[in-house]
Wavefront OBJ file of the C-alpha trace (Angstrom):
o trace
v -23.151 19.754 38.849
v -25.469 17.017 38.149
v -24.881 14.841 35.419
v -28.526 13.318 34.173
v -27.874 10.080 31.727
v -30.249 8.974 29.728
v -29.345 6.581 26.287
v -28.105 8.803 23.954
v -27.545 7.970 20.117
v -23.936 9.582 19.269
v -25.622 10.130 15.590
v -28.310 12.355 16.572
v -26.085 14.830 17.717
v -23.521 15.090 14.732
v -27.381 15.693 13.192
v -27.855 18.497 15.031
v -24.416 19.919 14.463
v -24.300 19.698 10.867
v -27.421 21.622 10.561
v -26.889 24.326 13.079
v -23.680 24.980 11.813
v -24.617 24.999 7.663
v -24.041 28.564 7.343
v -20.590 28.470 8.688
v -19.950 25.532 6.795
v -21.582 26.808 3.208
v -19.727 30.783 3.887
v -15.767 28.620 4.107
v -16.766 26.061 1.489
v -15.859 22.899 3.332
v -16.660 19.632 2.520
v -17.958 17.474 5.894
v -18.598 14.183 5.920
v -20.147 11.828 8.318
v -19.275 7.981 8.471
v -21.247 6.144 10.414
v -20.598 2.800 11.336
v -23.538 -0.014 10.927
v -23.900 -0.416 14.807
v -26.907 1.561 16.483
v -24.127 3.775 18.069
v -26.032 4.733 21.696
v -24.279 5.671 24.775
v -25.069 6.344 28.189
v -25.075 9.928 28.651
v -25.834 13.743 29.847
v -27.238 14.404 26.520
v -26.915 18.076 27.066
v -23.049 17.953 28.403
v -21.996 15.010 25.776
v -23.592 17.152 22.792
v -21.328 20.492 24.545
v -18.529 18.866 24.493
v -18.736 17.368 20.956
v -19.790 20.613 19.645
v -16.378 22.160 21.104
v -14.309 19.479 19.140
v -16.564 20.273 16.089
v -16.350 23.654 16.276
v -12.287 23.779 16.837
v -12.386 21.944 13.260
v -14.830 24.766 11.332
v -12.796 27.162 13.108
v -9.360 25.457 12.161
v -9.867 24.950 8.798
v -9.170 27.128 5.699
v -11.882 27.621 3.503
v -12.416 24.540 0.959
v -10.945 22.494 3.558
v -12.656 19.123 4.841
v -13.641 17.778 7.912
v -14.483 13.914 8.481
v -16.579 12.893 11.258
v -16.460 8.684 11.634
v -18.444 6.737 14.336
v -17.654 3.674 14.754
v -18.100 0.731 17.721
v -15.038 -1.079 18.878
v -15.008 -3.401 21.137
v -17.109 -2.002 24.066
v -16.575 1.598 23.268
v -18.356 3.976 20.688
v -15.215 6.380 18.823
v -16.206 9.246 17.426
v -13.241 11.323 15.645
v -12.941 14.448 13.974
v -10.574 14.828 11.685
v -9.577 18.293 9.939
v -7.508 19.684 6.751
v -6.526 22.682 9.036
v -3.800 24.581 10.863
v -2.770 20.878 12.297
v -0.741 20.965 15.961
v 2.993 20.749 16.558
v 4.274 17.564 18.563
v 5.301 20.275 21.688
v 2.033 21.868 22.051
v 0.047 18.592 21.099
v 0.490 17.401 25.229
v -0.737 20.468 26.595
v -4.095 21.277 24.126
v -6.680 20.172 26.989
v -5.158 22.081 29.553
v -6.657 24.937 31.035
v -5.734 28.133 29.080
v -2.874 26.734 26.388
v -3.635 28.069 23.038
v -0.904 26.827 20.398
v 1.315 29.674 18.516
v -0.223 28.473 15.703
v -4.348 28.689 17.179
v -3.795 32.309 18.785
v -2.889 33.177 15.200
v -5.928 31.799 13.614
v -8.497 32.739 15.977
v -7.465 35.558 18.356
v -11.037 35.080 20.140
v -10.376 31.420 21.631
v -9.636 31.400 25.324
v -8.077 28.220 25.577
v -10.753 26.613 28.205
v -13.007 24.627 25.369
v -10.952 21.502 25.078
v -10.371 21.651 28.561
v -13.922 21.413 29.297
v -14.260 18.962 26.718
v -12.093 16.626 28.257
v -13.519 17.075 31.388
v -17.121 16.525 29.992
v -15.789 13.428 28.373
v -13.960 11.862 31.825
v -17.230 12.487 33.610
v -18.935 10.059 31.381
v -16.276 7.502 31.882
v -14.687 7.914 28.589
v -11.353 9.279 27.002
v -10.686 11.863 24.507
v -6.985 12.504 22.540
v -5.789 14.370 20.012
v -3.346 13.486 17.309
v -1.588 15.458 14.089
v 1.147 14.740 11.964
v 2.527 18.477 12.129
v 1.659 22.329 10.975
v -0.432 22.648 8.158
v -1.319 18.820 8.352
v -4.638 18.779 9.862
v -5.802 17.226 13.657
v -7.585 14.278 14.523
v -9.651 14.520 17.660
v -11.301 11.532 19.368
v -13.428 10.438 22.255
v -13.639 7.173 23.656
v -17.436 6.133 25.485
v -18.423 2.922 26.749
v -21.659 1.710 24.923
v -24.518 1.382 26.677
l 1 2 3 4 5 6 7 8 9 10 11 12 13 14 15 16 17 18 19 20 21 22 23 24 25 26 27 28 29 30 31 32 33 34 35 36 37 38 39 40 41 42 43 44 45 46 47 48 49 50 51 52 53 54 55 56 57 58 59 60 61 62 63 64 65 66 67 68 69 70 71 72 73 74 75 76 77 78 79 80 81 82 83 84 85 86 87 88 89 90 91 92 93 94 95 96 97 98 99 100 101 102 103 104 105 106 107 108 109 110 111 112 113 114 115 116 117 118 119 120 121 122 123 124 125 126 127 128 129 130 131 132 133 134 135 136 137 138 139 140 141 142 143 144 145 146 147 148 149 150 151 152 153 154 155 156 157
């Protein structure tokens, strides 16, 4: 597949996220909020594949999240990279199943339970999305029923 990159600003897409996914949002009454740091926050990218694979991550944490929950979304620069993380009030990952969550088919005990849809390829793709582009993604969470951080790393342009 051909990546095409292009300067991308990381903002415009969290844009387009927000207001495609209002509905969703509005119907579980969650509260999401997007910090943006003061930086112009652009990136070279496959505008296309980078907003796919941020739209996974974004989409986990609507899915992931009881209704009145919250979900932050901070950009920020640091140092030579752009961070964008996604952090959630939801379902939150166990320490075992945190290692395997972007590989290919794992579903956690816990995410099979609280969407029985989910095929367990998204984050997988996501990371590979994310490597493609020369960055990093992770995922952190103090527990069940403590909420997930996740977080990609890309090198400004």
């Amino acid at each position: 597949y051909l990546y095409h990159f292009s300067s991308v600003d990381v903002t415009d897409i969290f844009k387009e996220l927000s207001n495609s996914h209002s509905d969703q949002i509005e119907h579980k009454l969650l509260k999401v909020h997007v910090d943006v740091g003061p930086d112009v926050l652009k990136v070279k990218a496959d505008k296309t594949r980078l907003q796919f694979a941020l739209q996974i991550m974004y989409e986990n944490a609507l899915i992931y999240t009881p209704e009145g929950g919250t979900i932050e979304v901070k950009i920020r620069q640091i140092g030579g990279d752009v961070i964008i993380s996604i952090k959630d009030s939801g379902i939150g990952i166990n320490q075992e199943d945190l290692q395997h969550v972007f590989s290919k088919f794992y579903r956690s005990q816990n995410a099979r339970h609280a969407d029985t849809e989910g095929m367990g390829i998204g984050l997988y793709m996501a990371k590979d999305i994310i490597e493609k582009h020369n960055g990093r993604i992770w995922a952190e969470s103090y527990g069940e029923g403590k909420g997930s951080v996740f977080s990609v790393a890309l090198p400004i342009e």
